[in-house]
Each structure stands twice: as C-alpha cells, then as structure tokens.
gemmi code that builds the backbone of each chain (N, CA, C; Angstrom):
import gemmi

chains = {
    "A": [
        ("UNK", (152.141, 100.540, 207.334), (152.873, 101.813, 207.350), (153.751, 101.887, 206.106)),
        ("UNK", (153.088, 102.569, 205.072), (154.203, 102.762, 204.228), (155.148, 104.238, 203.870)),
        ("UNK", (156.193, 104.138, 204.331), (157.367, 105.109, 204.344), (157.636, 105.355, 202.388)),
        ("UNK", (157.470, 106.480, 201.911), (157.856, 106.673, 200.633), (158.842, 108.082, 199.863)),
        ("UNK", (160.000, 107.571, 199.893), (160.935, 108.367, 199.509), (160.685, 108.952, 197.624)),
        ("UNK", (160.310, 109.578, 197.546), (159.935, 110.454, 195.811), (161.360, 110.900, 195.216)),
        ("UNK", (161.363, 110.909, 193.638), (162.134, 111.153, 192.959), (161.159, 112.565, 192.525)),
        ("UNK", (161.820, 113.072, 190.937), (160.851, 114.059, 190.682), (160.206, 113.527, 189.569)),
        ("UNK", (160.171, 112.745, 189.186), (159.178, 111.299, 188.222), (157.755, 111.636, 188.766)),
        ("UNK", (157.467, 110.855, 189.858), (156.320, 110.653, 190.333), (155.973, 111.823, 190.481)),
        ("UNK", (156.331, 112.977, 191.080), (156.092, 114.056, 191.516), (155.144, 115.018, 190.344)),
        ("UNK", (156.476, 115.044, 188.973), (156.145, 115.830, 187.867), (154.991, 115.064, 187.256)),
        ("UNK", (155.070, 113.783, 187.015), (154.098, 113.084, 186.351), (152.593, 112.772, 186.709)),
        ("UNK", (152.478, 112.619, 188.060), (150.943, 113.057, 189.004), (150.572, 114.531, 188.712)),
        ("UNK", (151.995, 115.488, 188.840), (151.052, 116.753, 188.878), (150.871, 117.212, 187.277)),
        ("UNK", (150.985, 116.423, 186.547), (150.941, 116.860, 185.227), (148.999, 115.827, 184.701)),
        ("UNK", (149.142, 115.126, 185.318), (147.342, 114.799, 185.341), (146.865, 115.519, 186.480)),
        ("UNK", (147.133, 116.287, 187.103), (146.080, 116.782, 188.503), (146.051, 115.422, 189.116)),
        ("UNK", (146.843, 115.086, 189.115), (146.787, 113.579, 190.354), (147.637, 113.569, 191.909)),
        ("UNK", (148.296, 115.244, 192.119), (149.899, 114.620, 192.809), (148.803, 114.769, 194.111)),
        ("UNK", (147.873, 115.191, 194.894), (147.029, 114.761, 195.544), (147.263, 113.137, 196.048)),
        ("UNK", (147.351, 112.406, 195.059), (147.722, 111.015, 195.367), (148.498, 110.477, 196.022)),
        ("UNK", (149.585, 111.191, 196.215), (150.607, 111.148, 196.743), (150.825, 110.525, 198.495)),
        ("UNK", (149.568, 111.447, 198.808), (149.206, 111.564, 200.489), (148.247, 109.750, 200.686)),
        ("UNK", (148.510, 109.149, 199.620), (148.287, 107.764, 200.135), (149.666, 106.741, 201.078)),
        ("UNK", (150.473, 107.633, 200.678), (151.406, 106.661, 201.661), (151.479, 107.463, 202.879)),
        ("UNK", (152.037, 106.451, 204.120), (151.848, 107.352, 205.197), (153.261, 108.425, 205.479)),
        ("UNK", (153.926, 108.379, 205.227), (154.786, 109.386, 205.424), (156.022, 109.720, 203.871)),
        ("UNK", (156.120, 110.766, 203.497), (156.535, 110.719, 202.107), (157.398, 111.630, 202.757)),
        ("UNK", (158.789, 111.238, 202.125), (160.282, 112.108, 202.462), (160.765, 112.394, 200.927)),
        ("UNK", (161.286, 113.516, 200.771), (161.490, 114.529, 199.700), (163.158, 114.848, 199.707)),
        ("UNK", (164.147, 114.337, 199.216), (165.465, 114.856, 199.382), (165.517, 115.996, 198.735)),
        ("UNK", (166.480, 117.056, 199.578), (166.612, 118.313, 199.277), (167.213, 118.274, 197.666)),
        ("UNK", (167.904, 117.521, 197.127), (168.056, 117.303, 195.976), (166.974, 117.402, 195.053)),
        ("UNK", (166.158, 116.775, 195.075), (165.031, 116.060, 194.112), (164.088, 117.541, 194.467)),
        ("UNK", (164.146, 118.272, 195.331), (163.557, 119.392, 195.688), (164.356, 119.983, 194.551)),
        ("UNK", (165.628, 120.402, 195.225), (166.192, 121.849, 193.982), (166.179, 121.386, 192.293)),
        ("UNK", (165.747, 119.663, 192.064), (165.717, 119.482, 190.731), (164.727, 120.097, 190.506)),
        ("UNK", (163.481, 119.540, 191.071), (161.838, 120.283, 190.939), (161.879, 122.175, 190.591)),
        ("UNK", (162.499, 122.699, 191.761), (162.616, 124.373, 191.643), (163.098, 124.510, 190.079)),
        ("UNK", (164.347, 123.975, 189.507), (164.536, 124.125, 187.884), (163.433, 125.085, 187.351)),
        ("UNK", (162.375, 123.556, 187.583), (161.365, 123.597, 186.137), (159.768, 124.229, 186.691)),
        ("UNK", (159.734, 124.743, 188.727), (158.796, 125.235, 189.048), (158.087, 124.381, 189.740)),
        ("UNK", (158.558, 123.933, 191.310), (157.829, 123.772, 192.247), (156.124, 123.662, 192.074)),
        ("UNK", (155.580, 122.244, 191.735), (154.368, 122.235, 191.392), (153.617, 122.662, 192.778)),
        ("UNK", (152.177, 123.916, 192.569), (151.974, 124.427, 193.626), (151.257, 123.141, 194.592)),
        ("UNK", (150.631, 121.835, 193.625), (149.980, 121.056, 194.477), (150.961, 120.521, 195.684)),
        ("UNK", (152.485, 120.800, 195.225), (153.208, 119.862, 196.506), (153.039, 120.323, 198.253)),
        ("UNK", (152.740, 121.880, 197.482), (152.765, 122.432, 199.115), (151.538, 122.488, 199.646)),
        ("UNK", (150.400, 121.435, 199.352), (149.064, 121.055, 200.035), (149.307, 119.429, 200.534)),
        ("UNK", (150.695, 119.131, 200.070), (150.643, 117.256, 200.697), (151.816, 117.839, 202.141)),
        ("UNK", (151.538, 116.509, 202.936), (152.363, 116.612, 203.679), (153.451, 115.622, 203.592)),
        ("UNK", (154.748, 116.468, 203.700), (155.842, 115.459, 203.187), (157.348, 116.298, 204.373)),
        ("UNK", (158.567, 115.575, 204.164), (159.595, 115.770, 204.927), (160.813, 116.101, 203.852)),
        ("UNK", (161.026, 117.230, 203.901), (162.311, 117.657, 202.980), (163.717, 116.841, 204.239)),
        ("UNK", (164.484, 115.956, 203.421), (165.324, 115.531, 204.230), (166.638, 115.514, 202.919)),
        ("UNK", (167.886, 115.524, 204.169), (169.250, 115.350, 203.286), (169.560, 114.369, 202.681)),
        ("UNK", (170.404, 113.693, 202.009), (170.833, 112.719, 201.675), (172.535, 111.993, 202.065)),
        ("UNK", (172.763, 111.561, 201.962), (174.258, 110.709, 202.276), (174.064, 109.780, 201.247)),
        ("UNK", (175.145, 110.256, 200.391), (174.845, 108.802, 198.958), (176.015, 108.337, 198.953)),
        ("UNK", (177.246, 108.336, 200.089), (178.337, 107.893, 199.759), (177.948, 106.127, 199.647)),
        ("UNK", (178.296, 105.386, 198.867), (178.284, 103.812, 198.520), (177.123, 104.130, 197.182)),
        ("UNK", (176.928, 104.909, 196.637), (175.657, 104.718, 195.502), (176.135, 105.763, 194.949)),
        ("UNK", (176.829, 104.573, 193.500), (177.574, 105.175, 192.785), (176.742, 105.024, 191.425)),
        ("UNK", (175.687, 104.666, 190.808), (175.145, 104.142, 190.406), (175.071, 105.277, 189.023)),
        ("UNK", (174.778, 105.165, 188.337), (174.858, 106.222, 186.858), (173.209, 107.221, 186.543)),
        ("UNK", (173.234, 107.858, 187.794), (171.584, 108.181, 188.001), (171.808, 109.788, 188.204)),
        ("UNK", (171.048, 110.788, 187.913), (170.790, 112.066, 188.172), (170.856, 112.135, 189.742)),
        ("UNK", (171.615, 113.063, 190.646), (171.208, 113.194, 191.692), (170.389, 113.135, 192.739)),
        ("UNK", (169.177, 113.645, 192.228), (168.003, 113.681, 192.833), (167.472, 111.673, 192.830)),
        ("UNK", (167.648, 110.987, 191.569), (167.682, 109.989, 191.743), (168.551, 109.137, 192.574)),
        ("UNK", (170.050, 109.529, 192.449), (170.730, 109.052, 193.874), (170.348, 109.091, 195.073)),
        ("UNK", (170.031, 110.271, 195.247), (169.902, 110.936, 196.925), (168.338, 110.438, 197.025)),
        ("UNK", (167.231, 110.329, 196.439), (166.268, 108.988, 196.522), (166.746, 108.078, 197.153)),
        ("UNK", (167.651, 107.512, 196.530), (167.944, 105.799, 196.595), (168.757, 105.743, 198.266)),
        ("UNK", (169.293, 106.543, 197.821), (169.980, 106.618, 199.629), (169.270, 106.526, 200.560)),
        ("UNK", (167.913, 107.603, 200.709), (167.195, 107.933, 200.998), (166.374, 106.681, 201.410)),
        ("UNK", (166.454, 106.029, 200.417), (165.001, 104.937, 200.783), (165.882, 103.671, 201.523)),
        ("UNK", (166.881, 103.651, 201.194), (168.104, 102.721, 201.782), (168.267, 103.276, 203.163)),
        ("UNK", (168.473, 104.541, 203.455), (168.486, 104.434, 205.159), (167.405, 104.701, 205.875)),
        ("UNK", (166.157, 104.453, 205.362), (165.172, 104.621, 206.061), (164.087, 103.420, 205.837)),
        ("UNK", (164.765, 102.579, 205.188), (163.724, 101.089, 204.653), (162.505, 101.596, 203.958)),
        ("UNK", (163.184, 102.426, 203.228), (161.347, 103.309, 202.749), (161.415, 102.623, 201.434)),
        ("UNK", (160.372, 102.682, 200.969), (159.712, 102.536, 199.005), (160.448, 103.589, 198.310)),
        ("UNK", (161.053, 103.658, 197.547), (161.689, 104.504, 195.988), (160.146, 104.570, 195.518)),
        ("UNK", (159.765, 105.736, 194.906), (159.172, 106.066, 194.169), (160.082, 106.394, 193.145)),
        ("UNK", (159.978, 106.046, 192.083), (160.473, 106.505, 190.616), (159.840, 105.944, 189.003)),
        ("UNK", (160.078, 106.758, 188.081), (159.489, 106.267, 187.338), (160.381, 106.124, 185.802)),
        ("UNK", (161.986, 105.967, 186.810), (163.181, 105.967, 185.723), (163.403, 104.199, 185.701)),
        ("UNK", (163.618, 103.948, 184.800), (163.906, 102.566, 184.969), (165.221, 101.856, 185.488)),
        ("UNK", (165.927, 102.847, 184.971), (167.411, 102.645, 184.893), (167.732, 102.931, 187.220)),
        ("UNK", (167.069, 103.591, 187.495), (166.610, 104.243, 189.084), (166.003, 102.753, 189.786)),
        ("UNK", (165.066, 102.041, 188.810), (164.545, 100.849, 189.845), (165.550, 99.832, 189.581)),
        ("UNK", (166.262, 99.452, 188.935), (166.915, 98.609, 188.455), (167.882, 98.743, 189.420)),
        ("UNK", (168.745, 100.027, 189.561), (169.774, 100.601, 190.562), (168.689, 99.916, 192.356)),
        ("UNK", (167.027, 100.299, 192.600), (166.543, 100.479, 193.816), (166.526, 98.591, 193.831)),
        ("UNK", (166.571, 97.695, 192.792), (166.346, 96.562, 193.007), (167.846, 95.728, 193.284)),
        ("UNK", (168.551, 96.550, 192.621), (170.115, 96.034, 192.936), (170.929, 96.394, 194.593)),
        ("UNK", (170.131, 97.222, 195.215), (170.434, 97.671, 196.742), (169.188, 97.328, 197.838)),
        ("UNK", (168.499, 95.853, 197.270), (167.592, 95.552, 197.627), (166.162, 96.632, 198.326)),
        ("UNK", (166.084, 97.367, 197.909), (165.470, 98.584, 197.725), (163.998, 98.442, 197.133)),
        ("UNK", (162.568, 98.654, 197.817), (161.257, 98.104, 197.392), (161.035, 99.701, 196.499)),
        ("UNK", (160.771, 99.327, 195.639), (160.613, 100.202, 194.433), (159.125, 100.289, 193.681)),
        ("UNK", (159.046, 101.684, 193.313), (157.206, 101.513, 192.546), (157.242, 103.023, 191.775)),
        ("UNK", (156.274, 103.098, 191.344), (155.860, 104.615, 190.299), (154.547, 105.167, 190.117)),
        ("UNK", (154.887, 105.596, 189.262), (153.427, 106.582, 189.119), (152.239, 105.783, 189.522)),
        ("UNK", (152.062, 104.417, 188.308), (151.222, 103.619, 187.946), (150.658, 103.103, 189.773)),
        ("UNK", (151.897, 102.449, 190.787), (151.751, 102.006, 191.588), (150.999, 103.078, 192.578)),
        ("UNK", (151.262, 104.196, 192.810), (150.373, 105.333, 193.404), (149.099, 105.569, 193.159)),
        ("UNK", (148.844, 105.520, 191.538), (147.429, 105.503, 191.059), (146.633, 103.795, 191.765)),
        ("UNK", (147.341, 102.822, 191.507), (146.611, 101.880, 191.738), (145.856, 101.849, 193.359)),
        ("UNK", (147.360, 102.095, 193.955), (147.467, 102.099, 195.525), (146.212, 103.114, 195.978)),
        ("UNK", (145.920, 104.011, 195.137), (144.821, 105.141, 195.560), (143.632, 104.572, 195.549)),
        ("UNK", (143.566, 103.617, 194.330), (142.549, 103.149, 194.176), (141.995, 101.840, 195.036)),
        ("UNK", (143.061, 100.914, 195.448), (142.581, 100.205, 196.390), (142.544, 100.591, 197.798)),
        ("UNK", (142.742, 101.858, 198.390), (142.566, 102.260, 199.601), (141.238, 103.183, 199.426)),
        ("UNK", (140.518, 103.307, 198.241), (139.128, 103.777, 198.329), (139.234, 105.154, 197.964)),
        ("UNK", (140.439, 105.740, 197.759), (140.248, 107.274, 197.231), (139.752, 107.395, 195.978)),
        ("UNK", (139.896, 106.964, 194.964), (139.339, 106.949, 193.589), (138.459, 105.755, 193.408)),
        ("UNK", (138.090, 106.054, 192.424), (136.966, 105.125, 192.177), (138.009, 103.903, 190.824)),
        ("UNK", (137.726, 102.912, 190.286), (138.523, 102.016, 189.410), (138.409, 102.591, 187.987)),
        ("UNK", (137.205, 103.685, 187.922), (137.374, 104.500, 186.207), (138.510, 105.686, 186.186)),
        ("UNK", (138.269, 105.934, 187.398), (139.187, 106.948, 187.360), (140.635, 106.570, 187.645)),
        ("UNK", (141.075, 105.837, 187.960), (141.790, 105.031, 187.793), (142.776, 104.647, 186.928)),
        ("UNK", (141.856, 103.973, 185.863), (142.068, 103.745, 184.377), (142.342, 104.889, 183.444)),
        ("UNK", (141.548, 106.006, 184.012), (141.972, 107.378, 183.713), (143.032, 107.957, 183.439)),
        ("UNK", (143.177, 108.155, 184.782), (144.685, 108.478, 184.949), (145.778, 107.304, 184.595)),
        ("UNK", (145.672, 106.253, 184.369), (146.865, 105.191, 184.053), (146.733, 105.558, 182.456)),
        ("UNK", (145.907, 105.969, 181.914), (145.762, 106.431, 180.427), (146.254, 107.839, 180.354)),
        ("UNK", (145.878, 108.733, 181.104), (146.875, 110.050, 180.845), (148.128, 110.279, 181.157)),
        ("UNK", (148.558, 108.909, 182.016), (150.184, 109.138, 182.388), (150.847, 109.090, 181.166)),
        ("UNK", (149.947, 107.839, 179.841), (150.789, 107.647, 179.012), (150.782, 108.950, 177.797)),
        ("UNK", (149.173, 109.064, 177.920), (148.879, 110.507, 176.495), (149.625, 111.771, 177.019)),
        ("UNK", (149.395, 112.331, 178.397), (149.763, 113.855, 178.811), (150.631, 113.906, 179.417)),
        ("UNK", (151.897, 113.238, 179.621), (152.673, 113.848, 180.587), (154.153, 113.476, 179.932)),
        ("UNK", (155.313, 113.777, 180.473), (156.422, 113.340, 179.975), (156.705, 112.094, 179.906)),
        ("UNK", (156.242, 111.783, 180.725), (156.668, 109.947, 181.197), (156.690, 109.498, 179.784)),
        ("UNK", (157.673, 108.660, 179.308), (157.063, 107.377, 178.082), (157.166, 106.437, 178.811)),
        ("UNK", (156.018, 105.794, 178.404), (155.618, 104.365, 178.646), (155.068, 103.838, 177.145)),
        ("UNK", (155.106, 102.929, 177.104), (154.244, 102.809, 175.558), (152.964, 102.690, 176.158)),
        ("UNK", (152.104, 102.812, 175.370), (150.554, 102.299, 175.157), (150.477, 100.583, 175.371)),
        ("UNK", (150.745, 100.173, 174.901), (150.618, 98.567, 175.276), (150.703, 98.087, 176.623)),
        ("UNK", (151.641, 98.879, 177.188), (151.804, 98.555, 178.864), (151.187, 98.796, 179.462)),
        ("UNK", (150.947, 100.212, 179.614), (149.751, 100.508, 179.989), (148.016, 99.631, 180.143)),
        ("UNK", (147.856, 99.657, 178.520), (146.696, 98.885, 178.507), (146.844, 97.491, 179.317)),
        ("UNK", (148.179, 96.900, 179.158), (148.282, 95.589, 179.875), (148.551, 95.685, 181.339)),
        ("UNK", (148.707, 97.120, 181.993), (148.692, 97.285, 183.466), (146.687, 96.900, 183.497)),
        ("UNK", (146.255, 98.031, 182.729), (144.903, 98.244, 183.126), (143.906, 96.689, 183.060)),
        ("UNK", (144.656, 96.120, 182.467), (143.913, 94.448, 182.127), (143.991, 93.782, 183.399)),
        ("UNK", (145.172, 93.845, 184.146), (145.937, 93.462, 185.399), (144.531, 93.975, 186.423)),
        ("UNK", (144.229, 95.476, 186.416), (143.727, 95.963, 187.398), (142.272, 95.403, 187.024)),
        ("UNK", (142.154, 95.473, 185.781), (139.882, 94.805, 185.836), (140.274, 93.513, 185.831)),
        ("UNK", (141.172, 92.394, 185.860), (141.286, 91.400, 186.484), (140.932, 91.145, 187.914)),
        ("UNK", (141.580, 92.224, 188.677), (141.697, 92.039, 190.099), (140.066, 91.864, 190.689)),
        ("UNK", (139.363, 92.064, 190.145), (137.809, 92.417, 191.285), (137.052, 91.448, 190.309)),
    ],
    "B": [
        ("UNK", (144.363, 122.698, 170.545), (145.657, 121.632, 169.819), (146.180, 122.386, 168.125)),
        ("UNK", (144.453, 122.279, 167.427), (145.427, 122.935, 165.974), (145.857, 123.678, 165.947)),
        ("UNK", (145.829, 125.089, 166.456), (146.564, 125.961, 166.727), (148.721, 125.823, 166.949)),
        ("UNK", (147.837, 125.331, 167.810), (149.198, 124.487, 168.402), (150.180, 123.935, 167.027)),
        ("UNK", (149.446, 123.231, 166.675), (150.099, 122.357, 165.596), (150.753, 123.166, 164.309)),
        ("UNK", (149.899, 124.087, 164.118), (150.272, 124.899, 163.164), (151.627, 125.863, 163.085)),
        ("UNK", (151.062, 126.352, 164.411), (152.421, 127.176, 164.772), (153.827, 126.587, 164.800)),
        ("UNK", (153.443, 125.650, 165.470), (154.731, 124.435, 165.555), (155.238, 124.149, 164.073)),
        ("UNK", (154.261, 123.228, 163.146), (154.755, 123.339, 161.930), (155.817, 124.616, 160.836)),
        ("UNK", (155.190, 125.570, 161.159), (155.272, 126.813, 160.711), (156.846, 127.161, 161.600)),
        ("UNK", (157.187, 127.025, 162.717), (158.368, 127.597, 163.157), (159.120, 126.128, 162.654)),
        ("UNK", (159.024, 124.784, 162.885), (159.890, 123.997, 162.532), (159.980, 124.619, 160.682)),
        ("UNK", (159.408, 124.215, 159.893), (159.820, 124.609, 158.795), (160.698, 125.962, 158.546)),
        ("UNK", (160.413, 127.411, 159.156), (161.260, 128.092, 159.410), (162.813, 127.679, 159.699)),
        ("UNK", (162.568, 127.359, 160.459), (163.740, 127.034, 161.547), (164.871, 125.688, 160.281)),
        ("UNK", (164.229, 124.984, 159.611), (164.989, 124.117, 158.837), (165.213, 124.548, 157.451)),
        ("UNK", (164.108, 125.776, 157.406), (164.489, 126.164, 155.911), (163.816, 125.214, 154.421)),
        ("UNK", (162.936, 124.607, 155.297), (161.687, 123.545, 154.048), (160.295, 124.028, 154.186)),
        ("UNK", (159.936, 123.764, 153.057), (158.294, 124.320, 153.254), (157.566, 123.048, 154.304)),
        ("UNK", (156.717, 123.756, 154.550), (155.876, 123.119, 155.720), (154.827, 121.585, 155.277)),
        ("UNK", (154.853, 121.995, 153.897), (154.368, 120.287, 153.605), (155.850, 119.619, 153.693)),
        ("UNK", (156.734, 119.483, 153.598), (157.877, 118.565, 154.077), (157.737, 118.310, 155.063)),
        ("UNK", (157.676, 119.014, 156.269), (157.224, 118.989, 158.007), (156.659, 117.603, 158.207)),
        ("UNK", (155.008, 118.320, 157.418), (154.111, 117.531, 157.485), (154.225, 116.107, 156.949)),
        ("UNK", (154.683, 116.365, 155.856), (154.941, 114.468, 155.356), (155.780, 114.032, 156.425)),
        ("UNK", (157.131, 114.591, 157.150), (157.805, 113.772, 157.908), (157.348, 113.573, 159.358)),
        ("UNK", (156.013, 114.478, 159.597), (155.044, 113.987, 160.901), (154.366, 112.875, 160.912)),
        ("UNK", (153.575, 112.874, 159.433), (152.919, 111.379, 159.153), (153.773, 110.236, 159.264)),
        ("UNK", (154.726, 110.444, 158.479), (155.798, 109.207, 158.685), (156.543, 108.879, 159.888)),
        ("UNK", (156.212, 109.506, 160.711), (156.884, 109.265, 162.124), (155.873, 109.014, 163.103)),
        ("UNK", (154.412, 109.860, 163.064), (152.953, 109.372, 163.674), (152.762, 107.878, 163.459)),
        ("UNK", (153.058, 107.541, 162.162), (152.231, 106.058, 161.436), (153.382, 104.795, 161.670)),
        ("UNK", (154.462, 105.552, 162.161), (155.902, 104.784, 162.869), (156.003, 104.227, 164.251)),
        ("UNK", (155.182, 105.361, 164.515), (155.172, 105.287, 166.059), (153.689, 104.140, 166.578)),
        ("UNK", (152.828, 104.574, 165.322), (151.651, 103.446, 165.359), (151.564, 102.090, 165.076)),
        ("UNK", (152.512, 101.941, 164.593), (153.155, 100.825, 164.026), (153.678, 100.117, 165.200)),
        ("UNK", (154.669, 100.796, 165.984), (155.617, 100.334, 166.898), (154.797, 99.926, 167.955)),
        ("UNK", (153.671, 100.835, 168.610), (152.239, 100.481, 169.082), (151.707, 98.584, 169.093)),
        ("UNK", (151.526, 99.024, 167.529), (150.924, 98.158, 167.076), (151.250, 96.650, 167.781)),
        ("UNK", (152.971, 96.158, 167.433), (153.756, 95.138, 167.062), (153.661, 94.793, 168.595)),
        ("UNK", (153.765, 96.400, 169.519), (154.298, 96.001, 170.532), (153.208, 95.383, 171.669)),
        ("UNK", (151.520, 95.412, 171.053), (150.674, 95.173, 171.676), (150.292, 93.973, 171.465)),
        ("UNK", (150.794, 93.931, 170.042), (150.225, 92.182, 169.764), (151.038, 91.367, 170.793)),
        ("UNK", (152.505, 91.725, 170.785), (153.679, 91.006, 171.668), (152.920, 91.048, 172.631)),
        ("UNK", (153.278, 91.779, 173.806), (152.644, 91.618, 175.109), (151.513, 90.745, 175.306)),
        ("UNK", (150.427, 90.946, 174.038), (149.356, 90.053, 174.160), (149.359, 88.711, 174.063)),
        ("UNK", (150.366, 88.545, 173.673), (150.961, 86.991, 173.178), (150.809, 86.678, 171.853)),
        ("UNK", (150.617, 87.648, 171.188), (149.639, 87.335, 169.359), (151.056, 87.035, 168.452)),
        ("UNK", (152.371, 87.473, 168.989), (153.170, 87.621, 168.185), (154.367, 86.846, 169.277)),
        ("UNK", (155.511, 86.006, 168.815), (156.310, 85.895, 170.041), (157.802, 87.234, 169.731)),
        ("UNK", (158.484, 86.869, 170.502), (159.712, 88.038, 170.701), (160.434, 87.786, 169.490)),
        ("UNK", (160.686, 86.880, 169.261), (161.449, 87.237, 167.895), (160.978, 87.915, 166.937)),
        ("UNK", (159.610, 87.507, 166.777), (158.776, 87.850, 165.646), (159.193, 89.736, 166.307)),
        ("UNK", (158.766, 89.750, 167.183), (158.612, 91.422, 167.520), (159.705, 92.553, 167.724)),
        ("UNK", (160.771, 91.739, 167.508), (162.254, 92.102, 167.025), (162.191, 92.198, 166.106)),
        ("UNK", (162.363, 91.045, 165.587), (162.251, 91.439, 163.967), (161.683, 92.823, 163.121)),
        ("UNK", (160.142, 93.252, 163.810), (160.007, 93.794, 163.162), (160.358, 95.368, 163.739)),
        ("UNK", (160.582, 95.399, 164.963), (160.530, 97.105, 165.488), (161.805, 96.971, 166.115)),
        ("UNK", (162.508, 96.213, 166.455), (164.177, 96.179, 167.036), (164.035, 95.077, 168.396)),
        ("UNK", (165.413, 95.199, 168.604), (165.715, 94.517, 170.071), (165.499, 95.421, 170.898)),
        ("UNK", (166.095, 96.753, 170.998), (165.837, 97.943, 171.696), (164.330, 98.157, 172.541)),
        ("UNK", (163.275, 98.459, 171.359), (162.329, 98.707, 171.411), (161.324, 97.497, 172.330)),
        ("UNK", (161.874, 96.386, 171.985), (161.160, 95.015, 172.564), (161.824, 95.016, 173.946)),
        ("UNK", (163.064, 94.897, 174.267), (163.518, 94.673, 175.652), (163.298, 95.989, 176.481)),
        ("UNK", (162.794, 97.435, 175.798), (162.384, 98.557, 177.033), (160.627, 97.976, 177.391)),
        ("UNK", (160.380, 97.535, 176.177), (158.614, 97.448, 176.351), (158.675, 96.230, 177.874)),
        ("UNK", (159.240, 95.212, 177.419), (159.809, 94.242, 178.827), (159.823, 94.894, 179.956)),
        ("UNK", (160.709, 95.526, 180.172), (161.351, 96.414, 181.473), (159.987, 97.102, 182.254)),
        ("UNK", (159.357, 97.793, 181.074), (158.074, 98.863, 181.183), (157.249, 98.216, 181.829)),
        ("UNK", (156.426, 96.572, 181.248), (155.953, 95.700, 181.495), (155.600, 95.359, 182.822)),
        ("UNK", (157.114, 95.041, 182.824), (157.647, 94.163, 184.318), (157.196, 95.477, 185.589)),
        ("UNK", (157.786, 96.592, 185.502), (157.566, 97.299, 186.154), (156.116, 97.763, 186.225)),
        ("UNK", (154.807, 97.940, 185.440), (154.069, 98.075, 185.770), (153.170, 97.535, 186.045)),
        ("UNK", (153.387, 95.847, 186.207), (152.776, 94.720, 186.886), (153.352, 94.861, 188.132)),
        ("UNK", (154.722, 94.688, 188.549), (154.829, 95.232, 189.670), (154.339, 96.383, 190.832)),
        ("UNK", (153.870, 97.325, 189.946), (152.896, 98.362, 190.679), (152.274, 98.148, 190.924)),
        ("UNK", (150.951, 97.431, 190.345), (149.702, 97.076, 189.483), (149.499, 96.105, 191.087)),
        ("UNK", (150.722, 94.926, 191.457), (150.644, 93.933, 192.263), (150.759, 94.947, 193.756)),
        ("UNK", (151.736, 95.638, 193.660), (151.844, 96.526, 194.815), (150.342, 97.115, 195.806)),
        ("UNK", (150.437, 97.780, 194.411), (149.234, 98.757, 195.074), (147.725, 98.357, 195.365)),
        ("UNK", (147.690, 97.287, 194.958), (146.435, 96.233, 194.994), (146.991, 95.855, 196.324)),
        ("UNK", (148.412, 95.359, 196.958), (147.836, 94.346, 197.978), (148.590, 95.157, 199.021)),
        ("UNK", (148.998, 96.592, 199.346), (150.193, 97.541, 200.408), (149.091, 97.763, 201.273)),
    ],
}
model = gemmi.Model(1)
for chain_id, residues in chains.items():
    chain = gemmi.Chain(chain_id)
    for i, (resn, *xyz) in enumerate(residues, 1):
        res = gemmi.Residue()
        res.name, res.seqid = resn, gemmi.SeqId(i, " ")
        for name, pos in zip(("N", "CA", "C"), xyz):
            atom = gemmi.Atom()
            atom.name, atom.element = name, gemmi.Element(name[0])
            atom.pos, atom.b_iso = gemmi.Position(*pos), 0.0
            res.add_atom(atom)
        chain.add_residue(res)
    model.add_chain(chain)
structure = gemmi.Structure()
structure.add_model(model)
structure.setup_entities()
C-alpha cells in the first residue's frame, strides 16, 4: 500500500512529458490544498482531473523548514499520514529526510510504473530522458544517464 | 524549434540593444559551457575523473548538486524497482 503525498514537481514535470497518468501507480495520492492553489497559478494540468487523488488540508505548525508552501504543507502532509513525499526539490527531500519522512520523484514514479508492468523499460528510459531535455526540472544529463544504467542493470 | 530560436534571438537582441550576432556568439559560449559542464560531470560520476579533479574544473557548487541529484536518483531508481 503505498500512500503518496505530491508537491507540484512531480505533478508539473510528468505532465510536461504526457506522463502524469503515472501518477495512479501509487495507491492512494493526497494533494494539499496548497500545492493545488500553487498548480491553479500556472493552470491546473487537465490530465490531473482523470487521476484519482484527495485534495486535503495541511497543519505545518513544527515545519519550519525554508521551503515554498505547497512544499511545506507536502511535508506535513506526508508526516501525518506516514505517506511518501513526492518531490523533485532537493532542498524538500533533504527537509522529508530530516523529519524522517520516505521521500522520491519524478524519476521514482517513472521507474515504479515500470516495475509494476505499466510501461514497458524503453519507455521508461524515455521518459527518464525527457524529464531531463523537456521539462523544467534540472537534473543534469549525467544523472540521469547514471539513473538509466541503474535501471538496465536491474533485469 | 528554428522559428522559435529566431524570434527569441531577435527580441533578446532588441531588448539589450546588440545586434543579434552578439546573442548568438554568447549562446554558443554558454551551449559549449554547459557541454562542457556535461562533459566533466559524466566522466565524474563514471569514475573517469575523481572529485577533486571535477572541482577543479567546473566548481564545488556544480560537483556537490550533481552528488545530491545522484544520490537522489538512485534512490528512486532503488525505490521503484523494489515498492
């Protein structure tokens, strides 16, 4: 059972490859109303309203941490519900690893898709390559390639 | 894309008040910067180069985010293979 609390990282960065579909690999995904009204800003990607997910509040009093809201109210989020942080801020996992907090991102969604049989392992590699060419995210290129070495290791 | 590129060129040079081959030379030099940084930072990870060496040549900055990046997307990589 995996419980997964989203920032707007994962969110913007799946739907910017046609990937946020992916999303619906964990079993229950909670959405703080925060990380919602960050999303509205820049335009509610229409794929979100085909996943099923839980718009919930936040309580961030004790998480004081130097993070955008929507990244706070995440972290809270995944803290009172023992859920996974999705994020793909670093400075956000660092904060989700310091509140003993199980933490993951884009990359980990794509993989996770792929070992539960929704994608195939090219496509895969695909998308771990367009997170870095098409979307906002920086990651360098090197990491990437050295995630994807990780994954044709595995089989 | 060229389209793209052009226009872009064409309003940045506007916008700074230089002709558009200036643009352009300071795209190459920042493309072939950024390929560079690529470069140093792939040999590192690969082990071809060690950390000092890869400081040395692209910063501390640049070497300890590539780390962080790293770390975190082996961590996924381990995640999502075994959740």
């Amino acid at each position: 059972m995996i419980l997964a609390v989203s920032d707007t990282g994962p969110i913007i960065h799946l739907d910017e490859i046609n990937a946020l579909d992916l999303l619906s690999v964990v079993d229950q995904l909670l959405v703080p109303q925060t990380v919602y009204e960050e999303l509205e800003e820049g335009g509610v990607p229409a794929a979100l309203e085909s996943l099923s997910y839980d718009l919930v509040t936040a309580d961030t009093k004790g998480f004081n941490e130097a993070l955008d809201p929507g990244e706070t109210a995440a972290l809270a989020v995944a803290s009172k519900h023992s859920g996974v942080l999705l994020t793909d801020d670093l400075e956000a996992r660092d904060a989700a690893e310091s509140h003993d907090i199980e933490v993951h991102g884009s990359v980990g969604v794509i993989i996770l898709a792929y070992h539960q049989g929704h994608i195939e392992k090219p496509r895969a590699i695909g998308l771990m390559r367009s997170l870095q060419t098409e979307t906002s995210l920086f990651i360098a290129d090197a990491v990437v390639e050295q995630g994807i070495e990780l994954l044709d290791d595995s089989t | 894309m060229a389209v793209d590129l052009t226009e872009r060129v064409q309003e940045i040079a506007d916008a700074r008040g230089v002709p558009e081959s200036k643009i352009l030379e300071q795209a190459l030099e920042r493309g072939v910067e950024d390929l560079w940084v690529d470069l140093v930072l792939t040999q590192y990870l690969d082990g071809e180069i060690d950390r000092e060496k890869a400081i040395e040549l692209v910063g501390r900055d640049r070497v300890k985010r590539a780390d962080r990046e790293a770390k975190a997307v082996k961590d996924d990589v381990r995640w999502g293979l075994n959740a």
